[in-house]
N, C-alpha and C positions, 0 to 999 in steps of 0.2 A: 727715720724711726724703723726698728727692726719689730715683728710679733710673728708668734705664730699661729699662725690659720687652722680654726678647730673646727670650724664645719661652715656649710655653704646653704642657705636653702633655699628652694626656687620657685615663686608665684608668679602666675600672672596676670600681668597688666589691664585692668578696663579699656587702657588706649590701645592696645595691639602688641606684642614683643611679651618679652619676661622680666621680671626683678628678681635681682639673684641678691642675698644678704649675704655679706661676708661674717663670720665671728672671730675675731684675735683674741689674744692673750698677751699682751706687749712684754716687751723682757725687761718693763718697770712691773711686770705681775699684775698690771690692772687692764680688763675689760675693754675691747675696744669693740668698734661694728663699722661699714662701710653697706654703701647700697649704689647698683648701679643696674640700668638697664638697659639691653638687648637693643633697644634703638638708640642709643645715643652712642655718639664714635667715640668716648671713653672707655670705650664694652672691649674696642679690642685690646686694651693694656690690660687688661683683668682676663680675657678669655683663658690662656693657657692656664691659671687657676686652677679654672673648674677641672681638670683632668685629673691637679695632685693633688687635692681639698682631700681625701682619704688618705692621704701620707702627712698628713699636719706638717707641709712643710715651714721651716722659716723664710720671712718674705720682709726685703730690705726695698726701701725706694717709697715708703710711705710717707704722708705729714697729714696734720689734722687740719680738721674743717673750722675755718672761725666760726659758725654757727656755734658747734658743742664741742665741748674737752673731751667725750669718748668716741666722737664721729670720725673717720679718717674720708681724708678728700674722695672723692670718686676719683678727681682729678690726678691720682697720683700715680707714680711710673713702678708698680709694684713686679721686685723681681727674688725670683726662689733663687736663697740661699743657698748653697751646693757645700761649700768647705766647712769644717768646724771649726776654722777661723770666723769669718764670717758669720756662723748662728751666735756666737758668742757678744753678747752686751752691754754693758758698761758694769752695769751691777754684779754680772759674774766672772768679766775680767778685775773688778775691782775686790772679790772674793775671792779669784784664785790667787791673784798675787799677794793678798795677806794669807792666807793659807800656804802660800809657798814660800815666804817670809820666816813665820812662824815657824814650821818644819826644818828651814838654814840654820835657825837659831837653837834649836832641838832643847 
């Protein structure tokens, strides 16, 4: 699952470490959130994050938690986007090509 990361925010822990909240926006347009914390060794596939969370990057390598339909795993191997190949997702490739359809057809 592709989304983009709209802000990060960071509490801490009663047990020791921090919890950092991730916020997406998935490129289905809905809502998503993720939580992960500073002690557990999931914290390093998320760390570089926290540097580009001010550039709303897109961030491929995600999947949802069975718990909730808007939770994304902590578990997951989240990696920023670079190409505008790449940010682009189903619903906007499936937009561009009938726009660029329609436009052949003039």
């Amino acid at each position: 699952m592709k989304a983009k990361l709209l802000r990060v925010e960071e509490k801490p822990s009663v047990y020791g470490g921090t919890f950092f909240y991730f916020f997406f926006k998935g490129d289905d347009s809905k809502s998503y959130r993720s939580c992960v914390s500073s002690n557990y060794r999931n914290f390093k596939n998320w760390k570089a994050l926290l540097d580009q969370a001010k550039n709303n990057p897109w961030i491929d390598g995600l999947f949802l938690s069975n718990r909730s339909p808007r939770l994304i795993n902590a578990d997951s191997l989240p990696r920023i986007v670079t190409t505008p190949e790449e940010k682009r997702g189903p619903i906007q490739a499936m937009q561009e090509s009938l726009f660029n359809e329609i436009i052949s057809k003039g």
